[in-house]
TIMI-2910 file (N, C-alpha, C, CB; in pm, 1 decimal, decimal comma, always signed):
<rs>
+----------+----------+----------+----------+----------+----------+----------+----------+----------+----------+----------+----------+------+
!      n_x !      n_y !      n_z !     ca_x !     ca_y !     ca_z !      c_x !      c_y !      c_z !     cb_x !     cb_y !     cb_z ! resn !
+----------+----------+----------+----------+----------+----------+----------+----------+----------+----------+----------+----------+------+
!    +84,3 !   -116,7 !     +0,0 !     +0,0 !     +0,0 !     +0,0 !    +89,3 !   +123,6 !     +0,0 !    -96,2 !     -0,5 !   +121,4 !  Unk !
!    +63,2 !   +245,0 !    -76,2 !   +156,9 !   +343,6 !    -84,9 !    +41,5 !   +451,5 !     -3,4 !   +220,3 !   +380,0 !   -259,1 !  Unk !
!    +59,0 !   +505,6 !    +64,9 !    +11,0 !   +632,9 !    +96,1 !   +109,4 !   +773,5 !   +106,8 !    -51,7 !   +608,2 !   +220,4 !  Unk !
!    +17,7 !   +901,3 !   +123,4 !    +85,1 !   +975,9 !   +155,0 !    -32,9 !  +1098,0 !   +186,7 !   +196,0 !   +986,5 !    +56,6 !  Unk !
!    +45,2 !  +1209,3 !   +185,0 !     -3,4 !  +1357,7 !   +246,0 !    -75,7 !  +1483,9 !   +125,2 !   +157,5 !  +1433,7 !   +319,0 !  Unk !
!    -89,0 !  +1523,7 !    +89,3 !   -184,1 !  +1608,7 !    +20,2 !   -129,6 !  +1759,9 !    +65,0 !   -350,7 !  +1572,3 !    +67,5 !  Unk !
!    -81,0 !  +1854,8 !    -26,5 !    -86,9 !  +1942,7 !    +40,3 !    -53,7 !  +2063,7 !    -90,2 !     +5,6 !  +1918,7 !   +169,9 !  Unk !
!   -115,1 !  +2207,0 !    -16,7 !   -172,4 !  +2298,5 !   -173,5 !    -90,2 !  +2412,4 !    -71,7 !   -407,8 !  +2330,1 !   -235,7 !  Unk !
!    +11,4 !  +2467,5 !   -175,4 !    +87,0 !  +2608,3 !   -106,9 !    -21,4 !  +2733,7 !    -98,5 !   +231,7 !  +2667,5 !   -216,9 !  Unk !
!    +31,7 !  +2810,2 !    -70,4 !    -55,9 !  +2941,6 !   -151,1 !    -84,3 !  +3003,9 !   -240,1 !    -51,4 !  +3014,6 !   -138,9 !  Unk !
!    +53,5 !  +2948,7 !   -320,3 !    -18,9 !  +2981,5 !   -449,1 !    -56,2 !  +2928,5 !   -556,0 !    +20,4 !  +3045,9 !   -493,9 !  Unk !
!   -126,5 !  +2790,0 !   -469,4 !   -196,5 !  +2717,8 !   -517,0 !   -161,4 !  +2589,2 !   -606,7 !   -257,3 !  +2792,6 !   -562,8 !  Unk !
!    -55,6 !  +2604,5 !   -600,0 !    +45,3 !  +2466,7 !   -653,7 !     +5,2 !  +2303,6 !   -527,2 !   +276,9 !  +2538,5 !   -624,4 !  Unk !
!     +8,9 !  +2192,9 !   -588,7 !    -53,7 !  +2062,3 !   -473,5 !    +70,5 !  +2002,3 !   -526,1 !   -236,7 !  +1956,5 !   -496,0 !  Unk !
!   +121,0 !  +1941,3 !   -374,2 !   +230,1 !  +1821,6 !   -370,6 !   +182,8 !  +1712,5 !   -293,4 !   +369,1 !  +1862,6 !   -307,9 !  Unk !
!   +255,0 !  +1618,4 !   -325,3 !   +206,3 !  +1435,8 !   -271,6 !   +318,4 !  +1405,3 !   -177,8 !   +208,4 !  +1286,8 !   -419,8 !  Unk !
!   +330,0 !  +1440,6 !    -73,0 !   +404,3 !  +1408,6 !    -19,8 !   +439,5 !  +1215,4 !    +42,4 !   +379,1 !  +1510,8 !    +53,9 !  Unk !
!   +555,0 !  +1224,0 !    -24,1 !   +501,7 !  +1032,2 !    +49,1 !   +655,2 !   +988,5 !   +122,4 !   +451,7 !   +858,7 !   -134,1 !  Unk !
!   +673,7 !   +854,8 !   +133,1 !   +865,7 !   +817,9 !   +188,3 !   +886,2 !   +741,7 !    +98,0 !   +919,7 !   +730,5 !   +349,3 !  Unk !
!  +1013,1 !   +765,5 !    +77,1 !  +1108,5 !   +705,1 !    +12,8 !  +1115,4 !   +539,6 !    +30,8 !  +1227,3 !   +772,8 !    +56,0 !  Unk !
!  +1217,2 !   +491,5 !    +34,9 !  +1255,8 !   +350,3 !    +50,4 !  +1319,3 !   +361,7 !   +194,5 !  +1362,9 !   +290,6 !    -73,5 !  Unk !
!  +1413,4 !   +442,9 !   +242,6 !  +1445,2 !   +437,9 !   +348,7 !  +1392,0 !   +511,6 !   +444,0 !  +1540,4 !   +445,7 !   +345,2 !  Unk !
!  +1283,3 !   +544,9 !   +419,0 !  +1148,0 !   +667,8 !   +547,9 !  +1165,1 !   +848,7 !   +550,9 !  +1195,7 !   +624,6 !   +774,2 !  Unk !
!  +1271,4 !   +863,2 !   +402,9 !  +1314,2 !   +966,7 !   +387,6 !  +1169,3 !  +1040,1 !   +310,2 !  +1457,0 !   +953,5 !   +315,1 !  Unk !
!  +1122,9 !  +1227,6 !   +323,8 !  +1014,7 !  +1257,5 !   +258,3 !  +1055,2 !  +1216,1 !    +99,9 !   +974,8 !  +1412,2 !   +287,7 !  Unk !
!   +943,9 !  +1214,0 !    +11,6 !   +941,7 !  +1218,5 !   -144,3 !   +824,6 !  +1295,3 !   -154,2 !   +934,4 !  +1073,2 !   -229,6 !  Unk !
!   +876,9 !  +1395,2 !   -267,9 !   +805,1 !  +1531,3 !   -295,0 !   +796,6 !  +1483,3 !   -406,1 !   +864,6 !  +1679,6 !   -277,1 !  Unk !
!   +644,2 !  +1524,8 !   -478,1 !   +601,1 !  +1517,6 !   -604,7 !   +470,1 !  +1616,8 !   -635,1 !   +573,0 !  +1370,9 !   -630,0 !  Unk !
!   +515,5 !  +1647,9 !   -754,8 !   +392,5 !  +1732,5 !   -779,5 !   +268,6 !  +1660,4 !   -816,9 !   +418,5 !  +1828,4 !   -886,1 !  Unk !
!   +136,3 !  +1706,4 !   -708,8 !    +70,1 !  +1667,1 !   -718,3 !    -30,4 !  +1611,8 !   -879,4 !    +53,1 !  +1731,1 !   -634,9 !  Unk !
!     -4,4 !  +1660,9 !   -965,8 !    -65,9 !  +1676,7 !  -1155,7 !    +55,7 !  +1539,4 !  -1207,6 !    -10,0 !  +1913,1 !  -1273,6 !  Unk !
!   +151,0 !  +1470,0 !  -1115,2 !   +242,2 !  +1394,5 !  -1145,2 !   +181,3 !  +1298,0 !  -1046,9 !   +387,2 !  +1445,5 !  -1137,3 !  Unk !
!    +73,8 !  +1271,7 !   -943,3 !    +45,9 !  +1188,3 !   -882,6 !    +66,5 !  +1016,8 !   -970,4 !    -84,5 !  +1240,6 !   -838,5 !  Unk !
!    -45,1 !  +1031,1 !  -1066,0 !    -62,6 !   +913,1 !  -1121,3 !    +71,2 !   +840,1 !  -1140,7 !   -134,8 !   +930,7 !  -1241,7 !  Unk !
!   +180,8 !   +896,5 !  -1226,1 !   +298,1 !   +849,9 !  -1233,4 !   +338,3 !   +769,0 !  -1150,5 !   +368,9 !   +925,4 !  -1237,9 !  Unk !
!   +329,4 !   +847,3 !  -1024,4 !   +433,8 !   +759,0 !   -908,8 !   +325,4 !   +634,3 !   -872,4 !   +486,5 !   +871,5 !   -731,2 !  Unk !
!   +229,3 !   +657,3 !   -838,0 !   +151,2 !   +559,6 !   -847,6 !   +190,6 !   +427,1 !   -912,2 !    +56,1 !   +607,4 !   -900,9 !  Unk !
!   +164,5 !   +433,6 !  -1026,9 !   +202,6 !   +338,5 !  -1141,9 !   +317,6 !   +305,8 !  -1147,8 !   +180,6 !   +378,0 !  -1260,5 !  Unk !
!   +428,1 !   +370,0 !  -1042,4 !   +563,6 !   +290,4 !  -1027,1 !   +661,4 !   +361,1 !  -1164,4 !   +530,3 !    +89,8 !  -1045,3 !  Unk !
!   +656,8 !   +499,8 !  -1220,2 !   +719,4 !   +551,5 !  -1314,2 !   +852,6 !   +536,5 !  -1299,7 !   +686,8 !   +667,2 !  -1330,0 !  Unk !
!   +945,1 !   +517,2 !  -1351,0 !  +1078,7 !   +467,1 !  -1367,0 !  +1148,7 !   +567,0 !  -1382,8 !  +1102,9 !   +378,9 !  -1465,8 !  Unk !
!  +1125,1 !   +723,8 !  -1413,6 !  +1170,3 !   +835,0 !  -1386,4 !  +1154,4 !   +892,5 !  -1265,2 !  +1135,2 !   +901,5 !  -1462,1 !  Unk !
!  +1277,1 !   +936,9 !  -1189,5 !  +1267,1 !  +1021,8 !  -1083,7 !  +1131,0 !  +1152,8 !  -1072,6 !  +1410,3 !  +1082,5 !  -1089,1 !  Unk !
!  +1050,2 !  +1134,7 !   -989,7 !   +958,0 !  +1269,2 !   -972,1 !   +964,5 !  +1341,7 !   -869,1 !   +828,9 !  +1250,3 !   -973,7 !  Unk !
!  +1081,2 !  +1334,0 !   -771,3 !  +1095,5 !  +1413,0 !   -675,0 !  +1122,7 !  +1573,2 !   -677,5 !  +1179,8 !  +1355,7 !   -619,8 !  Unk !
!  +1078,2 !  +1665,6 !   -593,1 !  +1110,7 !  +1781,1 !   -621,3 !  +1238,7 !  +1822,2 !   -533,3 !   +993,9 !  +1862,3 !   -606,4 !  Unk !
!  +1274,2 !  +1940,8 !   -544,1 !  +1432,6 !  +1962,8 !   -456,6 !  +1411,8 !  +1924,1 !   -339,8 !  +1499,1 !  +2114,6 !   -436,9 !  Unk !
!  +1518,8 !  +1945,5 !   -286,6 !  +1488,4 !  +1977,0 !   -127,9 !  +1455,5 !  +2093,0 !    -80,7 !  +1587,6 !  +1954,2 !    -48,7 !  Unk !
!  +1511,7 !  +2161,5 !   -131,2 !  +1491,1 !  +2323,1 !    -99,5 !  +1359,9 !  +2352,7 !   -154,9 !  +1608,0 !  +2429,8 !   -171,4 !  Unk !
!  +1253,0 !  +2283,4 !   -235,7 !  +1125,7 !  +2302,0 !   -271,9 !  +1030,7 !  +2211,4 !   -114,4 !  +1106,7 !  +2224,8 !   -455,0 !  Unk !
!  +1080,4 !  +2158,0 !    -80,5 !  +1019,2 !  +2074,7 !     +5,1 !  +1053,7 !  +2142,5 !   +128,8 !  +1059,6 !  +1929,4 !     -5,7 !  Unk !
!  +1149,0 !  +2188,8 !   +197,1 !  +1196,2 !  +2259,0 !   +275,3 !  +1100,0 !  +2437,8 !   +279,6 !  +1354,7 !  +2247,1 !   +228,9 !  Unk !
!  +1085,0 !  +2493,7 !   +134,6 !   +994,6 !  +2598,9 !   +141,5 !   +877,0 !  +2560,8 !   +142,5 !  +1004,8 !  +2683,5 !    +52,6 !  Unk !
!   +808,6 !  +2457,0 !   +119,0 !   +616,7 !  +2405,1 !   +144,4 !   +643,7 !  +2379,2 !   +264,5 !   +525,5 !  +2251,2 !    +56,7 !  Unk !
!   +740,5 !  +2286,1 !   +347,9 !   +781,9 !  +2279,2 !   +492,5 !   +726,0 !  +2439,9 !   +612,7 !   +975,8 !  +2264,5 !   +473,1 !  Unk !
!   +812,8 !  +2475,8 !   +575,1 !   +807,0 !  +2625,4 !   +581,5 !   +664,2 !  +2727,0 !   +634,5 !   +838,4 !  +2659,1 !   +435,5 !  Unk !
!   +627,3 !  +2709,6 !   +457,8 !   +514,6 !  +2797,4 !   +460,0 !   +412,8 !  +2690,7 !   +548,1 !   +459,1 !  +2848,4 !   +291,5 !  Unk !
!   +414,9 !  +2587,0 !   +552,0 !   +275,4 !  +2521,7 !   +635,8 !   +258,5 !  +2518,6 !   +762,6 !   +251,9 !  +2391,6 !   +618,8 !  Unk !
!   +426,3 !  +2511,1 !   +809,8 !   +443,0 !  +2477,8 !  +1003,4 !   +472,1 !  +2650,2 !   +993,1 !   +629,3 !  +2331,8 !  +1096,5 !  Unk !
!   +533,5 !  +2748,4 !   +966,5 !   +575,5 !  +2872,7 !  +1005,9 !   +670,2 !  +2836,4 !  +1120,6 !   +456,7 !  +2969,2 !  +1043,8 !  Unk !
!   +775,9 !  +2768,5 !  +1075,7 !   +897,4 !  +2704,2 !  +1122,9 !   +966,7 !  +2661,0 !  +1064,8 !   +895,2 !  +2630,9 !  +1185,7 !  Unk !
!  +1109,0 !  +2663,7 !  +1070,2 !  +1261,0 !  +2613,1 !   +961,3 !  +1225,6 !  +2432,0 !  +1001,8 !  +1493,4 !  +2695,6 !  +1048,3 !  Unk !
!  +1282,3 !  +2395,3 !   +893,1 !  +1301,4 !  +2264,6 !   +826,1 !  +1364,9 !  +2191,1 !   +968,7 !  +1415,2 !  +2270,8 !   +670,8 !  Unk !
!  +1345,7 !  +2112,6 !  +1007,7 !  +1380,3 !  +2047,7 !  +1163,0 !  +1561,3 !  +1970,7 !  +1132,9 !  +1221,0 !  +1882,6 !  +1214,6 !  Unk !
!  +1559,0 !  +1971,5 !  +1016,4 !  +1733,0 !  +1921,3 !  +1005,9 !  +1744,7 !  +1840,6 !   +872,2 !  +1791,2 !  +1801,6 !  +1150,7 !  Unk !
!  +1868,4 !  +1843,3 !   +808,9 !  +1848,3 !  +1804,6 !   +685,6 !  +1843,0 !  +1649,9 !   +660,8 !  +1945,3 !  +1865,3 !   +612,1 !  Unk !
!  +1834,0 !  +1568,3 !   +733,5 !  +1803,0 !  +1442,5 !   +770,1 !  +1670,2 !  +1380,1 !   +838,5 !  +1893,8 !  +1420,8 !   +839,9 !  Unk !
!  +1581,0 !  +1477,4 !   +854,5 !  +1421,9 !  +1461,5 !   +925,2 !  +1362,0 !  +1303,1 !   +831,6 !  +1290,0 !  +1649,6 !   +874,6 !  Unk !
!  +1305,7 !  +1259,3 !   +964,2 !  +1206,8 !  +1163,2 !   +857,3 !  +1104,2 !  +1177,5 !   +781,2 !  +1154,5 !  +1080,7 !   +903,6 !  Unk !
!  +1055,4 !  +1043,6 !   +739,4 !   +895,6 !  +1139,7 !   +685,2 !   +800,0 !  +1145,9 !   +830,5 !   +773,2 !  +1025,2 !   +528,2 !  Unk !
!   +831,0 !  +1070,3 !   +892,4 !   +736,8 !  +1042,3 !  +1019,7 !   +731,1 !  +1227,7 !  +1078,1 !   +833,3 !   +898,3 !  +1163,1 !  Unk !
!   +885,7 !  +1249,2 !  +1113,8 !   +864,2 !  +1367,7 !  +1147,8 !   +811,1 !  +1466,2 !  +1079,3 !   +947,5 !  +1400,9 !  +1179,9 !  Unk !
!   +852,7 !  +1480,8 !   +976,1 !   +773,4 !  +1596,6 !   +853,3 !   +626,5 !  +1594,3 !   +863,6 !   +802,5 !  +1553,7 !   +677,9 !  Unk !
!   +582,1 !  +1459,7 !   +828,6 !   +450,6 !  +1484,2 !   +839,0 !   +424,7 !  +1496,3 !   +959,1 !   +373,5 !  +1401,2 !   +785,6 !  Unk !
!   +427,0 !  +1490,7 !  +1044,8 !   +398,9 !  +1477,2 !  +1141,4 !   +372,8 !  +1618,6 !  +1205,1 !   +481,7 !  +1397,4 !  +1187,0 !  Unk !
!   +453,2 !  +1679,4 !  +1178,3 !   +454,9 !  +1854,4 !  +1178,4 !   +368,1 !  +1924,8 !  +1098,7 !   +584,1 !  +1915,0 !  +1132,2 !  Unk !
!   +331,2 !  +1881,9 !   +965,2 !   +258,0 !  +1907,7 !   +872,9 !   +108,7 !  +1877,9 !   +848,3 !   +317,0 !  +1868,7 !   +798,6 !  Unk !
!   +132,2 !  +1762,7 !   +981,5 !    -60,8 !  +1771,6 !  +1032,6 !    -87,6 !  +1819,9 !  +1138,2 !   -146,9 !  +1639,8 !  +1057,5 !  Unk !
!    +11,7 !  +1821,0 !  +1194,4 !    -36,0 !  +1912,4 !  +1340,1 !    -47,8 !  +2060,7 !  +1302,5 !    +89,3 !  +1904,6 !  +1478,1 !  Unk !
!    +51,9 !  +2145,1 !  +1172,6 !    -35,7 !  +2278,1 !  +1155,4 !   -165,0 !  +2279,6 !  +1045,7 !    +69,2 !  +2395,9 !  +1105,5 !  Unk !
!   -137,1 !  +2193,3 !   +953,0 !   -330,2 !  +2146,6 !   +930,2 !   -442,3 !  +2163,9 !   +970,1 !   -370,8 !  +2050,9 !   +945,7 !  Unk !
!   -433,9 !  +2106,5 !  +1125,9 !   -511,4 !  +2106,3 !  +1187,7 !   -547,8 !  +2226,6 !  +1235,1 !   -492,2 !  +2032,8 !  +1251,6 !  Unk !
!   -489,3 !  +2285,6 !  +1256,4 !   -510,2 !  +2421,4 !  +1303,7 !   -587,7 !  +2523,5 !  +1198,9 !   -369,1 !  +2477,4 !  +1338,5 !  Unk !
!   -594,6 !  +2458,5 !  +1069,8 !   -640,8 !  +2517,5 !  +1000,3 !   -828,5 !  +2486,3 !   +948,1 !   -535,0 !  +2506,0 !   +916,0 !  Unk !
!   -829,7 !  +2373,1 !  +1016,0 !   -964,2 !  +2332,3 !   +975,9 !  -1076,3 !  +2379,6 !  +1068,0 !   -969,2 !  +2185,2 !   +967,1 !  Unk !
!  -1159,0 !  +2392,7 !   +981,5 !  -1296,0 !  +2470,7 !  +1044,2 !  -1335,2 !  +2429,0 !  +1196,1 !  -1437,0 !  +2430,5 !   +946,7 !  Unk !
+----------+----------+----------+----------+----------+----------+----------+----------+----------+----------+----------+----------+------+
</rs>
């Protein structure tokens, strides 16, 4: 089963956030979902420094270290979520 996180910047761009093979984040643009899905054989990850600024803008806090898991990332990334829902 692959899951992952959902998430729309401000200006309106959506990324898929999911882990890697070793529990590291994997950034993908969300309009590239299907791809990874289907197991695409081309890399779809975005920088780090793209993942580090959606990081950013969602917690309104620096990137926790350049080695964070996904556990932690997301993990940060639903707890300011939440804060956002009705």
């Amino acid at each position: 089963m692959k899951t992952g996180l959902w998430v729309q910047d401000r200006s309106g761009h959506e990324y898929l956030i999911t882990k890697d093979s070793l529990g590291y984040p994997h950034l993908i643009p969300f309009d590239r979902k299907t791809e990874f899905f289907q197991g695409a054989p081309a890399p779809l990850d975005l920088s780090v420094e793209e993942g580090k600024k959606i990081y950013q803008e969602i917690t309104g806090k620096p990137y926790p270290f350049g080695h964070a898991t996904t556990r932690q990332v997301l993990w940060d990334l639903i707890e300011a979520a939440t804060k956002l829902l009705p």
